[in-house]
C-alpha positions in Angstrom: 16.9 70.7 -1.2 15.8 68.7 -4.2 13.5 69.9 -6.7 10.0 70.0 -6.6 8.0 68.9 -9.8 4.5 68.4 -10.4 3.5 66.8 -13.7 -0.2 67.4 -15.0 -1.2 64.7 -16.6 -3.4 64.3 -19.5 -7.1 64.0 -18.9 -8.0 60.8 -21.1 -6.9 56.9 -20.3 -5.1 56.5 -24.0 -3.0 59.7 -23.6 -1.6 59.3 -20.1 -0.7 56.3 -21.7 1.1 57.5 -24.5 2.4 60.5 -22.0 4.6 57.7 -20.6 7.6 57.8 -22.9 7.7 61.7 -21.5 7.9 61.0 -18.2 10.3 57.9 -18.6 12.4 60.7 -19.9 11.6 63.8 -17.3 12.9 60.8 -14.7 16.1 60.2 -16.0 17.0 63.6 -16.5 16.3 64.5 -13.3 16.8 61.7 -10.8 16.9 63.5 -8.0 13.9 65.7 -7.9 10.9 65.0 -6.1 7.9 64.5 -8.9 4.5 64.5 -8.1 1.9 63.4 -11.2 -1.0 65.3 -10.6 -4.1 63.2 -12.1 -7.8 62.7 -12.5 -8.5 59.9 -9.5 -9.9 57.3 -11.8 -6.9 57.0 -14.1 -4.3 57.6 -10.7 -4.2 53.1 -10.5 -2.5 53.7 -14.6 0.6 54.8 -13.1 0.7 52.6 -9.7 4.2 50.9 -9.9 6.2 53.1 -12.0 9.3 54.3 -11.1 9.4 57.9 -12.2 7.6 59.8 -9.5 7.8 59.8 -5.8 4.0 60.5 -5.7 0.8 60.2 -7.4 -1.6 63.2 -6.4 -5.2 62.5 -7.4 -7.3 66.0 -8.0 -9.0 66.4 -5.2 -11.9 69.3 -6.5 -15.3 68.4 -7.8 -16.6 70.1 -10.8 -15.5 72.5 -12.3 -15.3 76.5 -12.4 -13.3 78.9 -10.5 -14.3 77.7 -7.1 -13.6 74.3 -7.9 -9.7 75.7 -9.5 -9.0 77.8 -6.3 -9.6 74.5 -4.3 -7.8 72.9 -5.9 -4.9 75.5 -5.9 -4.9 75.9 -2.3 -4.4 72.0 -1.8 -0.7 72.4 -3.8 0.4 75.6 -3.0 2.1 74.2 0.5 4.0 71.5 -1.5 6.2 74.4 -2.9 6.8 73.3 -6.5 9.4 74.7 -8.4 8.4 73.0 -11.4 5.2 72.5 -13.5 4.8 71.1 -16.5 1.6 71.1 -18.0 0.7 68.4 -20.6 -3.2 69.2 -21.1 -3.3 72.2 -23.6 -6.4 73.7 -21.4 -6.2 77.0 -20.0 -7.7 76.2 -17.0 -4.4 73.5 -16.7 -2.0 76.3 -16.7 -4.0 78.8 -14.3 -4.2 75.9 -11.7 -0.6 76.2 -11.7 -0.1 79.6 -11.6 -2.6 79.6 -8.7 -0.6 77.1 -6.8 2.7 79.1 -6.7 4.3 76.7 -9.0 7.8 78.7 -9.8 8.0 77.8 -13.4 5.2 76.2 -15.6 5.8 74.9 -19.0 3.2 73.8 -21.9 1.9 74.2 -25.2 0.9 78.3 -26.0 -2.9 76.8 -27.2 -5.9 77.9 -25.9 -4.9 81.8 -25.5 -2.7 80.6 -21.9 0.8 82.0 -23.3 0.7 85.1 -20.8 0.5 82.4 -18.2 3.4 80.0 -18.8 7.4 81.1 -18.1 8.0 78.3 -20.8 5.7 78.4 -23.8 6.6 75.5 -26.1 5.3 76.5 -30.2 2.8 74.0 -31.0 3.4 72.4 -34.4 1.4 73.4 -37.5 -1.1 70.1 -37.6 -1.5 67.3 -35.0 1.1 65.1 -33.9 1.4 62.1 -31.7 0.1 62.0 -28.6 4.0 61.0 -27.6 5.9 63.6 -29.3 3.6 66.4 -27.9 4.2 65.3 -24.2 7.9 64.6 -25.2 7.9 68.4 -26.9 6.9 69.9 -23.4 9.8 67.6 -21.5 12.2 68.9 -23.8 11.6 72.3 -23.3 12.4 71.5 -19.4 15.8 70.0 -20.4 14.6 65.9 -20.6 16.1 64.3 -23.8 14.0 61.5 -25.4 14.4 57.9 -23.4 12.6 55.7 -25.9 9.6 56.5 -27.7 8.0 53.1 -26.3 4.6 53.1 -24.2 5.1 51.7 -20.8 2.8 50.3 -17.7 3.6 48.8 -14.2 1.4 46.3 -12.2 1.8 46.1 -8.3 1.4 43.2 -6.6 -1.9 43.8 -5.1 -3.2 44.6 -9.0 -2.2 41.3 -10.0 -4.0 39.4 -6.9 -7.0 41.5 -7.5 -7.3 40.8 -11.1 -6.7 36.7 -10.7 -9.7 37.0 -7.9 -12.1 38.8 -10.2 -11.1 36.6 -13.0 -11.5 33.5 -10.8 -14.9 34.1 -10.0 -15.7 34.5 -13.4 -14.4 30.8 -14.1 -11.1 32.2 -16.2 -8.1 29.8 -15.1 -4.5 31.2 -15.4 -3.9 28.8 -18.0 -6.8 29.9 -20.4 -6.1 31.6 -23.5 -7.3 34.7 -23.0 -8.8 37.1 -25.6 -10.1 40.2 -24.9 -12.6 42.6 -26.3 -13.1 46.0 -25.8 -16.5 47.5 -27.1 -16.9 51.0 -25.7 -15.4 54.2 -26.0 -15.9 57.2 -24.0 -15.6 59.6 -26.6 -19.0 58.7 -28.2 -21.1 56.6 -30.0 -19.7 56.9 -33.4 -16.5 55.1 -31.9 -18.4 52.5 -31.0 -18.4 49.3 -33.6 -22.2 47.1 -33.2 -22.5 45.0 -30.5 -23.4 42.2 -32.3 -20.5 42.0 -34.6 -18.2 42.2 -31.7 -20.8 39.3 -30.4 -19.9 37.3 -33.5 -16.0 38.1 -33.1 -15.9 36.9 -29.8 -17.7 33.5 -30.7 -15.2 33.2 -33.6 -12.3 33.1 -31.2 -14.5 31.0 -28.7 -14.2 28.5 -31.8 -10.6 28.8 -31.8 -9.9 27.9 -28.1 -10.4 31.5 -26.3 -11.7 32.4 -23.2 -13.1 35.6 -24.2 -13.2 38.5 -21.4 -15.1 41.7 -22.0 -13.6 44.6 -20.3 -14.5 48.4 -20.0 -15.3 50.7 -17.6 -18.0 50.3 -14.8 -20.7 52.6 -17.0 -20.0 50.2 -19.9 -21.2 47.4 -18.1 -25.0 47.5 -20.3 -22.8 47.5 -23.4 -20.6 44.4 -22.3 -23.7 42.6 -20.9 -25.5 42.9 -24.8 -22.3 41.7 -25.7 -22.5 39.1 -24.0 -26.1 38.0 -24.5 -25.7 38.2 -28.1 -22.6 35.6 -27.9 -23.6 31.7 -28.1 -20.1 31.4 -26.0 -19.7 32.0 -22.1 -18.2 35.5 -21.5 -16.2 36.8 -18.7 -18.3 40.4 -17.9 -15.1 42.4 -16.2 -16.7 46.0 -15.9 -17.6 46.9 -12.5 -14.9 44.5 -10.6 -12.0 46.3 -12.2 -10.3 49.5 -11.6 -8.0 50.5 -13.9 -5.3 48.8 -12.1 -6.5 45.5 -12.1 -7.4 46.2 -15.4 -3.7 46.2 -16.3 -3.1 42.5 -15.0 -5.6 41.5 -16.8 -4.6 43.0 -19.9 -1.1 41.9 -19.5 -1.9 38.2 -19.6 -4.5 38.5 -22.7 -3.0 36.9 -25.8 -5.2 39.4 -27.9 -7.6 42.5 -28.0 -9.9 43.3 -29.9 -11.4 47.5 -29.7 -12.9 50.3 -31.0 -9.9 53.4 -31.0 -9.7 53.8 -27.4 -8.0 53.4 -24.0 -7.9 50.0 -24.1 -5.7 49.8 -26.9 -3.2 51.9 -25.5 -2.9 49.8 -22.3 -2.3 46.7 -24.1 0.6 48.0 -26.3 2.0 49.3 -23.2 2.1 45.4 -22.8 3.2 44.1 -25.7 0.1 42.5 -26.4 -1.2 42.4 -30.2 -4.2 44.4 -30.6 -7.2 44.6 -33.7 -8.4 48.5 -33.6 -12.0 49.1 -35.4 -10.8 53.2 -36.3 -14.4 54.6 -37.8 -14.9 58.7 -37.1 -11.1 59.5 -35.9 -7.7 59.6 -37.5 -4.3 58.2 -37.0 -2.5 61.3 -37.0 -2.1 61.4 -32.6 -2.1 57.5 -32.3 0.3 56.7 -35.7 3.4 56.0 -33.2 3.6 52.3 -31.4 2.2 50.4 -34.0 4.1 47.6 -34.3 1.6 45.0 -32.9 -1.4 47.0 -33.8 -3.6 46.1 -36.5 -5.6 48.8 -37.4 -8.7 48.3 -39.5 -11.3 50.9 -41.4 -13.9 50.9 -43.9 -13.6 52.3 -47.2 -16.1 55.6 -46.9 -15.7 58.7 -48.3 -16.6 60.6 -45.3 -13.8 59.4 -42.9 -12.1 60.8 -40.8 -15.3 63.1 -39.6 -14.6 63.5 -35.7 -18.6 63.6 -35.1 -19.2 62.3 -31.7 -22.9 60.9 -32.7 -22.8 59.9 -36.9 -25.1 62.1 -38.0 -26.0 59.7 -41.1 -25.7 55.9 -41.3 -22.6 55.0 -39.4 -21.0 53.4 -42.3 -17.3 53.9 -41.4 -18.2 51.3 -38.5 -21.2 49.0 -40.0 -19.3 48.6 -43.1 -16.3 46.8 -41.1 -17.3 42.8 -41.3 -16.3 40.4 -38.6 -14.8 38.5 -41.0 -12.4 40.5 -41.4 -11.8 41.5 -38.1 -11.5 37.5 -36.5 -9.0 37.1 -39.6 -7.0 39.9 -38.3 -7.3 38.4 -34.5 -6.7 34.8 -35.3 -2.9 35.3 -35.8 -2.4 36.5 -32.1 -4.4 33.6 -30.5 -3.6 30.7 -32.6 0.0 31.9 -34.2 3.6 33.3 -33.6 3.6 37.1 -32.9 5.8 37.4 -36.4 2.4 36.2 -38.2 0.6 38.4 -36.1 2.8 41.3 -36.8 3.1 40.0 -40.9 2.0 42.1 -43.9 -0.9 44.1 -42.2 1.4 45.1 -39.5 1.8 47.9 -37.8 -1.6 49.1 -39.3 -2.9 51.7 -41.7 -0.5 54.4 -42.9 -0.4 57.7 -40.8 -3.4 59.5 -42.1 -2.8 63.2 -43.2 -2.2 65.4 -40.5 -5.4 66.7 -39.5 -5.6 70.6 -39.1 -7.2 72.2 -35.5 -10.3 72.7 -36.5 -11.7 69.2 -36.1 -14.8 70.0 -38.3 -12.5 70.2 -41.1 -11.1 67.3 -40.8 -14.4 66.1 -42.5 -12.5 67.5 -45.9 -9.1 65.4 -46.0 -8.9 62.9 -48.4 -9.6 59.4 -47.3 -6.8 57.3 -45.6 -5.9 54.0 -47.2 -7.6 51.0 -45.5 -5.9 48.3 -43.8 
């Protein structure tokens, strides 16, 4: 009988992402096992298409709590997995497995969960990349590195559902198309104004863009002031969309322009050239796969802060001019990908590794600006 894997995948859009390279490698090393990727439903459609599991299991539990874990226990305990690897660094991750029956787990010893993995990887001194600490967790079940690359599919039925949607918003095949990205679901001090993404968006407009604003469906108020505040016609894509459909479109975008979120991370995973506005956070899990990533900040003292809500003036974000930002974009839209990709490129250097206490990070000293 073939082995049994299950795969826990991380929790957030950008890092299932960036968990890709992992379980590119976890695939080749063991191509004939059975592996199941056990995800939250809404980010299931990232990983419709790819060739390195043999099923995608959406969590099937509500809420959260005990009840909610046993549930979801009892749903996977009759698929007999000898195999678990557990890429959140959550304790209640790791139980969930052990409740299942799963023979052998493997993760990070964080969060006090050593006692309950057969395989507890040492997690490094400071933060890494998002990519090395799946890749750390593959190793430790035998998968050497495949590529540190990020890496998306699109099915067929993505790619017809994205050319309707973008149809009916009057965006031809054949348009240039430049997307932005305003929201983040970490919080608002991700978020760069409204208006000045209005005033980017124009600026490509100007160019010869089609500009499409994409996010997810509780976004939509922030792409719709978006899109008021812009004197050119934009393509409102939140709501329409799943995350599938949002790859196509993504894939065919000749730039994006974001705050330091998901969206980024999908469109590297498709080679497309991306502008990212980094305000509260740091580099130091998102400094790998920078190659076509522009990566802009404000010179302020009091970055990186990880606040979710600024509690001052929001100047690591107001203090980032459009200007600036459209200059960084233009390249992409109107240019060769070696202009794009020319002395800004890939971005701002690593920033110091920040420490697990995310209040401290407050404390580094600033990163240099792009």
């Amino acid at each position: 009988m073939a082995e049994r894997i299950l795969v826990r995948a991380p929790n957030w859009t950008g890092d299932v992402v960036m968990a890709t390279p992992g379980f590119r490698a976890l695939r080749a090393a063991r191509p004939g096992a059975h592996l199941a990727v056990h995800v939250p439903p809404a980010l299931a459609p990232l990983l419709h298409g790819a060739p390195w599991f043999d099923e995608v299991v959406p969590l099937r539990s509500a809420g959260r709590g005990v009840a909610a874990l046993l549930r979801e226990a009892r749903a996977l305990r009759p698929r007999r997995f000898d195999l678990g690897l557990c890429l959140p660094d959550s304790f209640s991750s790791a139980l969930l497995m052990r409740c299942a029956g799963v023979r052998r787990v493997v993760g990070h010893a964080r969060q006090g969960r050593r006692a309950l993995l057969h395989v507890a990887v040492t997690p490094p001194a400071g933060w890494v990349p998002r990519e090395q600490h799946v890749l750390d967790v593959i190793a430790a079940a035998g998968a050497a590195p495949r590529g540190t690359h990020l890496e998306l599919f699109v099915t067929d039925d993505e790619e017809q559902h994205a050319e309707t949607a973008l149809r009916r918003q009057g965006v031809r095949r054949e348009d240039a198309l430049a997307l932005l990205a305003p929201g983040a679901s970490y919080g608002p001090s991700k978020l760069w104004p409204a208006a000045a993404f209005a005033q980017v968006g124009d600026g490509l407009a100007r160019a010869g863009a089609r500009i499409g604003l994409v996010g997810a469906p509780r976004e939509a108020p922030l792409l719709q002031r978006v899109a008021a505040a812009m004197r050119a016609p934009a393509a409102v894509l939140a709501g329409p969309l799943d995350l599938g459909a949002l790859k196509a479109v993504m894939r065919r975008a000749r730039v994006l322009v974001c705050n330091d979120a998901g969206a980024r991370h999908v469109a590297v995973a498709f080679g497309v050239p991306v502008v990212t506005l980094l305000g509260p956070t740091s580099l130091a899990k998102t400094s790998w796969n920078l190659e076509r990533v522009r990566v802009l900040s404000a010179e302020v003292g009091c970055r990186p802060c990880y606040h979710r809500v600024c509690p001052t003036d929001h100047r690591c974000m107001t203090r980032l001019e459009p200007a600036r930002v459209l200059a960084a974009a233009l390249p992409a839209l109107t240019g060769s990908a070696r202009e794009f990709c020319g002395e800004e490129s890939p971005g701002v250097p690593p920033d110091p590794a920040a420490p697990e206490d995310p209040a401290a990070v407050r404390h580094l000293p600033r990163p240099a600006s792009a």
